[in-house]
FIKOLMI-820200 format. One record per residue: x, z, y of N, C-alpha, C, O in turn. Coordinates in steps of 0.2 Angstrom, whole numbers, plus 5000, padded with zeros to 4 digits. Each point is the difference from the previous one (the first is absolute). Layout:
XZYXZYXZYXZY...
This chain:
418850745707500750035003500549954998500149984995500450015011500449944998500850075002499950055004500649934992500750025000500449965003500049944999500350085005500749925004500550084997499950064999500849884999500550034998500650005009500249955003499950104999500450005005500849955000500550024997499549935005500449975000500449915007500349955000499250105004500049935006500050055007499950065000500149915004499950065007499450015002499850055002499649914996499250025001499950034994499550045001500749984994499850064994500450055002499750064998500949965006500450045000499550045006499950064999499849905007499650015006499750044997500150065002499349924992499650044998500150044995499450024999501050014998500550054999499850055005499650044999500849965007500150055005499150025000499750054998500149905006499350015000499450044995499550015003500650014992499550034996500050065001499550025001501150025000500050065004499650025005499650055001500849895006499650025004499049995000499650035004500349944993499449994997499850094998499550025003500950004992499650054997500250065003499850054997500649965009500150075002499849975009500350035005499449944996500049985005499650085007500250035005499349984991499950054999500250085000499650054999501149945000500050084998500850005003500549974999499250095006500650025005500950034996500550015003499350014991500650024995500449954998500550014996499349945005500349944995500749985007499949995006500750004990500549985006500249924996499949984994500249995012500049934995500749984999500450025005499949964990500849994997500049965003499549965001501250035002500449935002500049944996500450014995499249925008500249984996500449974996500149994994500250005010500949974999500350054994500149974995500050105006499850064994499749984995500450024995499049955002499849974995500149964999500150014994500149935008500249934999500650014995499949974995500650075007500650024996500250014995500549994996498850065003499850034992500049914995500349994995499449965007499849954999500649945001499849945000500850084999500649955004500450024998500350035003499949954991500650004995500649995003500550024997499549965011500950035004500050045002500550035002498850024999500050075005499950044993500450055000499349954994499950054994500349984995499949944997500650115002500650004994499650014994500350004995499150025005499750014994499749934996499650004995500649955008499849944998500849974997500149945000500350104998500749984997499850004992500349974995499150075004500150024991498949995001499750054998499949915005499450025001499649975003500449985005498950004995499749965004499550025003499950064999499749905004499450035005499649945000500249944999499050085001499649955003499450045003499850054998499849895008499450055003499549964999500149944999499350085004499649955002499250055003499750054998500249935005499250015004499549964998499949954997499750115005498949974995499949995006500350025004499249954997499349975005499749984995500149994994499050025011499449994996499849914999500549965000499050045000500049894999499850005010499849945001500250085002499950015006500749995005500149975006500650064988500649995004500050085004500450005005499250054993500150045003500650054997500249984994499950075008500750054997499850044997499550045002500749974992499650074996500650044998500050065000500849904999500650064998500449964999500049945003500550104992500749945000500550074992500050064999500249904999500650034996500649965000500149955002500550114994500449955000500250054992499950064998500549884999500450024993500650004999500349955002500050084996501050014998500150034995499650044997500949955001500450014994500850035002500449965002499850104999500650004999500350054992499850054997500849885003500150004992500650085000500150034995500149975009500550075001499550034997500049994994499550045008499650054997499449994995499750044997500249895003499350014996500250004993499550034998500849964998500250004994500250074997500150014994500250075013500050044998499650064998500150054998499249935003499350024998499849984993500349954997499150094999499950004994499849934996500049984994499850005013499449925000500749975006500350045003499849904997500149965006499550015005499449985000500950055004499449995008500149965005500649995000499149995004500149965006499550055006499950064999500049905006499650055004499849955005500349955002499150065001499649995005499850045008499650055000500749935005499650025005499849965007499849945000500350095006499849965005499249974998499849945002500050104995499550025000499550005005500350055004499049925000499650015004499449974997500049954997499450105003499249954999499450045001499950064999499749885004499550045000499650034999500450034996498950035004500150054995499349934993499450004999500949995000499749954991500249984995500349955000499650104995500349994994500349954997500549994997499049965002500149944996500449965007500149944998500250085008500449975005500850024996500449964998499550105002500750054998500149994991500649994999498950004997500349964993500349935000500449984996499449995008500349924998500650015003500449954999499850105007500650005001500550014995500549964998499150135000500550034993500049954995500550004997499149975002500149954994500549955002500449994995499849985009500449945003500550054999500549994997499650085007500950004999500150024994500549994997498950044998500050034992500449934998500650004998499049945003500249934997500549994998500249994994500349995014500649995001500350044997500349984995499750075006500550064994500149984994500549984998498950035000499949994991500349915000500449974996499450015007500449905001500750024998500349984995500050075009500950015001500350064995500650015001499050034994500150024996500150084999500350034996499149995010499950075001499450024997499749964998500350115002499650024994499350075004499650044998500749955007499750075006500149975007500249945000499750085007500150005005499850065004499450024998501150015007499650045005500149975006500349965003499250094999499849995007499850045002500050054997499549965012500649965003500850025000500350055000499949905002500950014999500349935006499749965003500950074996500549965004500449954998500350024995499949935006500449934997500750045002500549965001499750104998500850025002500050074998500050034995500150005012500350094999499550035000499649965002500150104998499550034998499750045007499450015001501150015004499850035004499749985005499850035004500049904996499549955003499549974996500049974995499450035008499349964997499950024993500149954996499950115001500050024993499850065001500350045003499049954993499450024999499650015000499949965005499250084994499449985003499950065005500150064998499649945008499850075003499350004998499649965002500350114995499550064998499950045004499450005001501050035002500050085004500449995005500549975000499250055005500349995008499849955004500549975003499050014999499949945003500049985008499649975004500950064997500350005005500849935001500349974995499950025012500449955002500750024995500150064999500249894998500450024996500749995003500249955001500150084999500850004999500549964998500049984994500449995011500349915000500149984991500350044996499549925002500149984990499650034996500149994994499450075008499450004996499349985000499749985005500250024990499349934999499350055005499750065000500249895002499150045001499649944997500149944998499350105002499549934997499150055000499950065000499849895000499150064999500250034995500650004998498850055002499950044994499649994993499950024995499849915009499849974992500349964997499749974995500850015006500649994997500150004993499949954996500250145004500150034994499549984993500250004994499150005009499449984996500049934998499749984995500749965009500249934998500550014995500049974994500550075008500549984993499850064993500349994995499150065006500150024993499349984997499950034995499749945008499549964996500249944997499749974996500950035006500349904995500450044995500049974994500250095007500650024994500450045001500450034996499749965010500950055002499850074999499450025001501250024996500150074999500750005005500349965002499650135001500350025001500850014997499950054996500749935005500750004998500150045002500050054997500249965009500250075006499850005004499649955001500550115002499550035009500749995001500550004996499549985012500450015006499750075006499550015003501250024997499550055006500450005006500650004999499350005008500349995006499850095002499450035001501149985000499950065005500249985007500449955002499250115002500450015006500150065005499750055000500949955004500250055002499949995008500249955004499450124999500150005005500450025003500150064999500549895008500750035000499950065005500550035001498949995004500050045006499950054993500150055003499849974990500050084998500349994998500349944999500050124999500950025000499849994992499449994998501350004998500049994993499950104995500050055003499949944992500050064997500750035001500649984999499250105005500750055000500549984994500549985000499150044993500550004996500449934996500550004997499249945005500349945001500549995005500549964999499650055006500449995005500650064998500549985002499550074994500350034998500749984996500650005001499049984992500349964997500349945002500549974998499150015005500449925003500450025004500149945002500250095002500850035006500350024996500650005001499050024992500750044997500649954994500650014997498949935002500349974995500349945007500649994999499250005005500149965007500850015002500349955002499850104997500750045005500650014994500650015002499149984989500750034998500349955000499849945002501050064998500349935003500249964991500649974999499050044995500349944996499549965001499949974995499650025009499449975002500249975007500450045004499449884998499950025006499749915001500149974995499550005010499449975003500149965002500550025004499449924997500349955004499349955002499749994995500149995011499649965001500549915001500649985002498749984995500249945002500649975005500050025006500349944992500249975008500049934997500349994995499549965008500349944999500649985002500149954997500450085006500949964997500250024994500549984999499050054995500350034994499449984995500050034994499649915007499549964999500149994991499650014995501149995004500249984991500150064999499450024998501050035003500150064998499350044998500050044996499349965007499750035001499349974995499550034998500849885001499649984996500150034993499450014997501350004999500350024996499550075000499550014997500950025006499550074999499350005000499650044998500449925004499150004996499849994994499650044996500849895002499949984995500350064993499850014995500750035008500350054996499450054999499950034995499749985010499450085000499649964996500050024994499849925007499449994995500049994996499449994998501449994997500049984994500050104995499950024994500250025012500250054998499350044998500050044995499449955009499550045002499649974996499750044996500149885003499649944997500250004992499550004997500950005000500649954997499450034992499949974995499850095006499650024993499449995000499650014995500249965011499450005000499749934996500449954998499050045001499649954997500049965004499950025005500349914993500049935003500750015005500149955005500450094994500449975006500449954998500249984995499950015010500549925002500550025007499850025005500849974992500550025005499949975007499649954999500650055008499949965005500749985002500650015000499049925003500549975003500149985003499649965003501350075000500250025007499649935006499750015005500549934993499649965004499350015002499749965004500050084992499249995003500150075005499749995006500650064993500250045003500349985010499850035005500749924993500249995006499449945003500050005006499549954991499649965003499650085005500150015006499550024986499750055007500250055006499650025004501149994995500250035008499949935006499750005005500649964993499949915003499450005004499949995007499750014988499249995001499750035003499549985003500850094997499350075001500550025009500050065003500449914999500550035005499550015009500150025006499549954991499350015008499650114999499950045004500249964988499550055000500750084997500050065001500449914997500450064998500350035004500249985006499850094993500450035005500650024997499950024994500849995007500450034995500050055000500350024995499750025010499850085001499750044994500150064998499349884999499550034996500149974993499649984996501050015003500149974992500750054999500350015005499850034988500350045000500350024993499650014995501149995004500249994994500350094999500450025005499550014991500450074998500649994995499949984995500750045006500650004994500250074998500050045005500149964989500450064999500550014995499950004994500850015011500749975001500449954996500549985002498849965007500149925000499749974992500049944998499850095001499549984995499149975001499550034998500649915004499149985003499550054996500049994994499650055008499550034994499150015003499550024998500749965006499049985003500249965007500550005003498849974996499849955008499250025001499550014996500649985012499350005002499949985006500450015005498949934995499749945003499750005005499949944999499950085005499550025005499949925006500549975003498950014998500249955005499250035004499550014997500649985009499649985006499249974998500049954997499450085004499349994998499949915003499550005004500849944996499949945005499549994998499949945001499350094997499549984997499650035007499449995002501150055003499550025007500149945003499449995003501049974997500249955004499749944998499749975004500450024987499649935002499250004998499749964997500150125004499450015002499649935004499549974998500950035008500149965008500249915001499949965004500350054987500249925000499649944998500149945001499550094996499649964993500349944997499849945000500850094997500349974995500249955003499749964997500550015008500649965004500850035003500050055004500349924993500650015004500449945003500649984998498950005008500749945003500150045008500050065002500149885001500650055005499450045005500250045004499149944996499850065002500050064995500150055003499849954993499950044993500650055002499950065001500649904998500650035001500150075006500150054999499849915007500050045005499750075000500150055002499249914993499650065003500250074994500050065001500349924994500550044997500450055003499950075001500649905001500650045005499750025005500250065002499149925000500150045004499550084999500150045004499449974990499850044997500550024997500150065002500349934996500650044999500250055004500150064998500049915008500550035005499450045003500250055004499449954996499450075002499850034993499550014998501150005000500050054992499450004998499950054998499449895000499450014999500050024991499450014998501249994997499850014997500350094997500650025001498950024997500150065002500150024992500350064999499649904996500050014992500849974996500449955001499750104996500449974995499849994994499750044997500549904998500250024995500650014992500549984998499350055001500750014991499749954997499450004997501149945002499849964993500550014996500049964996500550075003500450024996500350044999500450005004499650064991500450085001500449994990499750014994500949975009500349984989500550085003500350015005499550024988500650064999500449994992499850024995500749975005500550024995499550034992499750055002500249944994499750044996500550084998499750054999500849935002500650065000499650065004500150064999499649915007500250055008499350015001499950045004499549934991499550025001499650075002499549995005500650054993499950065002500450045004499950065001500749915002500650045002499750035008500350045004499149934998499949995007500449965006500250035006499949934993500249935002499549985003500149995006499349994992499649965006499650055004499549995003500750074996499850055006500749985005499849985005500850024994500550005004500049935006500150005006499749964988499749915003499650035006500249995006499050044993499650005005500450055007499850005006500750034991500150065004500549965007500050015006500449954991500249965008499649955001500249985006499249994990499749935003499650085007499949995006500050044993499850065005500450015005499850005006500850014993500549995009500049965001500449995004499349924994500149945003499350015004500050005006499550014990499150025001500050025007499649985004501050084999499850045004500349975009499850015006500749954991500349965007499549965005499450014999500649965004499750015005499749924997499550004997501049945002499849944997499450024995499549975002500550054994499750014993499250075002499550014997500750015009499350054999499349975001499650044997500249895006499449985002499749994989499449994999501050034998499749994992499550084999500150065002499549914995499850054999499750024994499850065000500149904996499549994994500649984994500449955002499850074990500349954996499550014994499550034999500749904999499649994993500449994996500449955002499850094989500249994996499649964998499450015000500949934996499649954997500349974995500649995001499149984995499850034995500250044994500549984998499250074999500250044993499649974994499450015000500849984996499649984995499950084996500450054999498749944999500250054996500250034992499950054996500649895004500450004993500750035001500450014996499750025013500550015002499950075005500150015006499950054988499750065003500450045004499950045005500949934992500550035005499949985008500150045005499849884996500150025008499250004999500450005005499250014995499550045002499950065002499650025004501050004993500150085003500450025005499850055004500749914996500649995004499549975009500150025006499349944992499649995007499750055002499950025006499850024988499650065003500250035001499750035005500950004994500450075001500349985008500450035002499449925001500049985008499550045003500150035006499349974991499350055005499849925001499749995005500549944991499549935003499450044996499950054996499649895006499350014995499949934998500049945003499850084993499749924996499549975003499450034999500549905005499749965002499749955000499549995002500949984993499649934997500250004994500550044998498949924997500349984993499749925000499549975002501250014992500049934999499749994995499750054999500149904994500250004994500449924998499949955003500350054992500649954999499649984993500250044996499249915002499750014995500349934996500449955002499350074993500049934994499749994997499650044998500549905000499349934995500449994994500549975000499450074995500249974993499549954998499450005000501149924997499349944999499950024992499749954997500450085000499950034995499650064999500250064999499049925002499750065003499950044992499750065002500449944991500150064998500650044999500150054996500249925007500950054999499950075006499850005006500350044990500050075005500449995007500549975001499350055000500150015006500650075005499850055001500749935001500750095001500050015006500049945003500050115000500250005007500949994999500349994995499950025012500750005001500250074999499750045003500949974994500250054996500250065005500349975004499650094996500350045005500849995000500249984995500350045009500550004998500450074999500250055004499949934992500450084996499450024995499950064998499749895001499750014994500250004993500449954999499550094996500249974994500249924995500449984995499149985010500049954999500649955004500249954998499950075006500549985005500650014997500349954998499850115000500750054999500249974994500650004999499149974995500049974996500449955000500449984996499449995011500249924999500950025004500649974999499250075006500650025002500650024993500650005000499150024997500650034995500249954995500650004998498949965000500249934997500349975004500349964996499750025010500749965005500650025000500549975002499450114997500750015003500250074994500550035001499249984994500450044994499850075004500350054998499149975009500250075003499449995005499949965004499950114995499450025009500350015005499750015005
């Protein structure tokens, strides 16, 4: 088996290629854009390479034939705030042969420990988490625009070499043709209507204003959590920039209460119907054929990649009040061809919106796992801490003198 390190346009070619190699077969698999990948990989398109590096590379047999590909990264904002330095591995594809999928793991294990890491997960993402991060187990089914699909022996390639389970991921979903639960729609009109509350969706003439209030909800909602790192407003404004083909601003939606930012919620357009049809090109026919599956409403799914509420406002029923107008947009004539949403993802370290998803009547659909490789194979081994655990609460009280 020979390794090429991705770094020329004939490795980058075979890059793309190993995918279609291994799902060539299997009607679930949507192929990523790949100008979309490229970016992950392009220190002017990903802010994550300001504090962090990346590297990949692809296996073939002595033949030149495709057996997989990895890639490794390092981002220093977060890996130093785990027990061990961690780095992480994905873009992940291979064969189904183990000694294919070890020399992988061992190359990105390598480079890690080279640069001064002491763990890695995978699979994971070179950036925000709501894309290409983690392994699918449960659902095997077409996935929803930024979540991973992959076989199901997968799973058996990465915990034969070592990975443990860190977290589940769970996607629910909701069917929008059934009515929501009576006693949910209840509560959410009544917190909806009091007026020290009141709802604003997106507009871009108010693109700073609303960047702010973002960055306000999520230092409010994140700010105790494990590993956070404030955001910054610039990566904020690149991704409205970047993401302006698939957003709708109808379906992005901030709650205040009085003029006080205290939850946002994310919803965009399933474009995984659409580049169903593309296979991962987009030039100017690519393009067309976009706009124009757009304009015959072909995608019928939504998804939520992001629901932050206030820790204050946590339980006040606020993100019932959030679903309750993204519901009179739902019902307009524009927005009716949708018919399906997917909550994605909940960690299950994170039982409040887990509950906040279920108290929808969604059902749980798929499940992800977010694993890790300690290169210290006798150090015990932790899951990731539930949040509002004692263990959590601790640390929160040591930051700030208070629970």
């Amino acid at each position: 088996m020979k390794l090429v390190e991705v770094n020329d346009k004939k490795s980058r070619k075979l890059f793309h290629e190993v995918p279609r190699t291994i799902y060539q077969n299997d009607s679930n698999w949507v192929q990523p854009l790949e100008g979309m990948v490229e970016d992950t990989f392009n220190p002017a398109k990903n802010k994550t390479f300001k504090n962090g590096k990346a590297i990949r590379w692809v296996l073939t047999d002595d033949n030149n034939n495709l057996l997989g590909r990895i890639a490794a990264f390092i981002n220093l904002n977060t890996a130093k705030t785990y027990e061990q330095p961690t780095g992480g591995c994905g873009f992940f594809e291979c064969i189904d042969k183990q000694e294919a999928a070890n020399l992988l793991f061992d190359t990105a294990k390598e480079w890690n420990k080279k640069n001064g890491m002491e763990a890695m997960d995978g699979p994971v993402n070179f950036g925000e988490n709501y894309v290409n991060w983690g392994l699918l187990v449960d659902g095997f089914m077409q996935q929803g625009y930024g979540m991973p699909y992959n076989p199901p022996y997968y799973e058996k390639l990465f915990r034969n070499y070592g990975f443990e389970v860190y977290f589940e991921q769970y996607c629910y979903h909701l069917d929008y043709t059934v009515p929501f639960p009576e006693r949910f729609w209840k509560i959410a009109e009544w917190i909806a209507k009091k007026p020290q509350y009141n709802f604003r969706h997106f507009d871009y003439k108010e693109t700073d204003k609303f960047v702010k209030d973002f960055c306000t909800v999520y230092d409010a909602a994140w700010s105790f959590h494990e590993h956070y790192k404030p955001l910054d407003p610039e990566d904020i404004h690149d991704f409205i920039t970047s993401s302006k083909a698939i957003l709708d601003p109808q379906m992005i939606w901030f709650a205040y209460h009085e003029e006080k930012p205290i939850a946002l919620f994310v919803m965009i357009p399933d474009i995984n119907q659409i580049l169903k049809k593309l296979n991962g090109k987009l030039n100017v026919l690519g393009i067309a054929k976009f706009l124009y599956y757009k304009w015959k409403k072909t995608m019928t799914r939504t998804r939520i990649i992001i629901m932050g509420i206030d820790a204050k406002y946590q339980r006040s029923g606020v993100e019932s009040a959030v679903f309750w107008h993204q519901e009179q947009i739902m019902k307009k004539k524009s927005h009716r061809h949708y018919k399906e949403v997917e909550l994605s993802w909940a960690g299950d370290f994170n039982p409040k919106i887990i509950a906040v998803y279920e108290a929808t009547g969604a059902k749980r659909a798929k499940t992800h796992y977010t694993m890790r490789y300690l290169f210290d194979r006798n150090k015990p081994f932790l899951r990731a801490p539930i949040i509002g655990s004692e263990s959590l609460n601790e640390k929160v009280k040591a930051k700030t003198g208070k629970i």
